[in-house]
N, C-alpha and C positions, 0 to 999 in steps of 0.2 A: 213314612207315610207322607210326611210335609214335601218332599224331592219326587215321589211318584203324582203326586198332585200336581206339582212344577209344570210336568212333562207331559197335562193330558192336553188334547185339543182345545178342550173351554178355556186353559190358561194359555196357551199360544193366540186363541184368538184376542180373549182379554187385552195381553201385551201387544198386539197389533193394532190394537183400536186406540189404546196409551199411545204409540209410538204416531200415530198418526193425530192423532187431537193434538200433540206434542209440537210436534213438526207445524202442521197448520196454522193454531193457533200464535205460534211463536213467527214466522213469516208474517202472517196478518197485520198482527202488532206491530211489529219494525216497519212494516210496508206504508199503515196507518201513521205511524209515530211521523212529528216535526225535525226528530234527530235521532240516530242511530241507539237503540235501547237492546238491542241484543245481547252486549254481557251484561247489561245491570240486570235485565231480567233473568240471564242465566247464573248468574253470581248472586246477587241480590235476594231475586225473590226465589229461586232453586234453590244452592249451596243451602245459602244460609237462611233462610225463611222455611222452604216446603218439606228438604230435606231434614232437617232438625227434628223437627213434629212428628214426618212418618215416621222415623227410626225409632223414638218414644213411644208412639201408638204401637208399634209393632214388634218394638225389640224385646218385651218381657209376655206378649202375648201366647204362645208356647207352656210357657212355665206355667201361665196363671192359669191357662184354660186345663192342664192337666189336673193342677190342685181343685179347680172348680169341678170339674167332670166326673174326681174319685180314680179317674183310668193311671194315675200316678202309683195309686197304691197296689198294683201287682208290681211293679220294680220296686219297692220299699221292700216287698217281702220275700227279693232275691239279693243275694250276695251283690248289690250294687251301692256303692259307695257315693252320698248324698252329695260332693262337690263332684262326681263321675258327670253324676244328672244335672246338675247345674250348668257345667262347660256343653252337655247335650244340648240341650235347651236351648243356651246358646250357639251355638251352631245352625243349629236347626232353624230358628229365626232367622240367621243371618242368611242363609242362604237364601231364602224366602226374601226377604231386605234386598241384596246385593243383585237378584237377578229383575228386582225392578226398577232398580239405581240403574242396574247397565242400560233397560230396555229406554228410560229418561234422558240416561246420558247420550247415548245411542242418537236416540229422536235432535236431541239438542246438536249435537257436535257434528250431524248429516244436514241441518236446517245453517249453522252457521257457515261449512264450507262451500251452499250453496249459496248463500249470500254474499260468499266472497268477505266475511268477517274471522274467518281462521287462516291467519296468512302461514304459520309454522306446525312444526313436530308438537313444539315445547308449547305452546300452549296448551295443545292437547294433552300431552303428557302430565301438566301442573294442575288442570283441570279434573282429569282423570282420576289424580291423586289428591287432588282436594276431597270430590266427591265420596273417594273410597276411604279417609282417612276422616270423614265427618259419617256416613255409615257404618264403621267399626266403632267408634269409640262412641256414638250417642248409644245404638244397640249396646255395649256393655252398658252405657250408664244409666238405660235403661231397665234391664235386666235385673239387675243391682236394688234399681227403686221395688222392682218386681219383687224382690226374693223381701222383702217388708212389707207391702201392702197392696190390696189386689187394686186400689185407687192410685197404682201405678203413672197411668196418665196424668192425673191431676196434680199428681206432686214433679212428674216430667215437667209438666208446662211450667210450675213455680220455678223448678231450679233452672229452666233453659232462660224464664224472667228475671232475676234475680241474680244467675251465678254468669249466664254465659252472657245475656244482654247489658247488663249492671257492672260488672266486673270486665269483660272484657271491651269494656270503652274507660277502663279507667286510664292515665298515663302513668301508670305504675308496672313495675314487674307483676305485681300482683295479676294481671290480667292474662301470664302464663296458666295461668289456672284453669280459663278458657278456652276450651275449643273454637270458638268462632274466632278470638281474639291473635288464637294461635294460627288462623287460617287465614286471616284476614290480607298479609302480607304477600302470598300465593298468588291471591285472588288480584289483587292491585297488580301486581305483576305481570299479571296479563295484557291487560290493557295501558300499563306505565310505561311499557317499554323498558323497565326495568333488567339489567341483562340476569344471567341466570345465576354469575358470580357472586353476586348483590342479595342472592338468599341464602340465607344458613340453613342446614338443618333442624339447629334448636327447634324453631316451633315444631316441626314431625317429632318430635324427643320428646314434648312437653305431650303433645297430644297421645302417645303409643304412652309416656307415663299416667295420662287420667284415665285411658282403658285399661292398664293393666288393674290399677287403684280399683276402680270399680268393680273388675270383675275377682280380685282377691275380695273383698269389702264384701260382695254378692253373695260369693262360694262360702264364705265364712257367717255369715247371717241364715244361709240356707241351711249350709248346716248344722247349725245350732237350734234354730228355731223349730219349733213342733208345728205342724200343720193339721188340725182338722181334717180328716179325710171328707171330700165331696164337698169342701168349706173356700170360698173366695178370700177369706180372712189373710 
């Protein structure tokens, strides 16, 4: 239902009028600006500010609004195995998720080559892979909060305060923990001039180990825990 939705006209227009506020407003800015603010705005306040949040607000939305709704309990009462529905859920969000990351990213990375601020591949490329790998793993970690409390959101915002802001600025390993902290490196590299030899994989490692974390953690609370049928609990 969520993918036939994707695909009607009112969401093609929707992401057009995104892709165009996007574009605009990000020209405006830099144009306004006293010094070139182009990736701090696309790093800064996208990556790691705008996208974090939506993924949270959106990544357990799926899951919760079934259990709120009741329309969950016809698959309860077929041969469908409760971590089946979990991994669905998730999917089903992220698709949803991913294709308004592209429609952002998209906006973003047409606004910067016209500004003559994307000189290479590889930024593109590191960028692309920032984006997609802070969309996959906040959506599980989302998810995850979702399959415990239908106050999904409000305990997203605690942990992305607390775990990914608080932790991932510590100078310790400890801040592998963090998605942002694990990303952080990527993103510097864009505009450090940093070459491409000079990044490890590790942090992609650390970040595909907190989405996997999360979503065994998720599957495993989902299905253990009893839900109330037509109950936000």
């Amino acid at each position: 239902m969520q993918i036939r939705e994707m695909m009607s006209v009112s969401t093609a227009v929707r992401y057009a009028i995104v892709f165009i506020a996007i574009s605009g407003l990000l020209a405006f800015i830099n144009a306004q600006s006293n010094r070139n603010v182009f990736w701090d705005i696309s790093n800064n306040l996208f990556v790691l500010g705008f996208l974090p949040y939506f993924c949270i607000v959106k990544g357990a939305e799926s899951l919760r609004s079934e259990l709120r709704e009741g329309t969950i309990e016809f698959l309860w009462t077929r041969p469908a195995r409760k971590a089946s529905l979990f991994f669905g859920f998730y999917l089903s969000s992220l698709a949803s998720t991913l294709a308004t990351t592209f429609i952002c990213v998209l906006a973003i990375l047409s606004t910067g080559l016209w500004l003559g601020e994307i000189s290479s591949f590889s930024q593109i490329a590191v960028y692309v892979g920032a984006c997609a790998a802070t969309t996959l793993s906040f959506s599980a970690i989302s998810i995850a909060i979702g399959s415990i409390t239908s106050k999904f959101i409000v305990f997203g915002i605690i942990y992305h305060t607390l775990i990914e802001k608080l932790v991932g600025q510590l100078p310790t390993s400890v801040r592998h923990l963090s998605v942002i902290g694990n990303l952080r490196p990527y993103l510097d590299s864009i505009t450090s001039g940093v070459s491409d030899s000079a990044i490890t994989i590790q942090p992609l490692f650390n970040i595909g180990l907190v989405s996997i974390v999360s979503l065994l953690l998720g599957a495993t609370l989902f299905t253990w825990k009893s839900y109330p049928f037509g109950s936000g609990k």
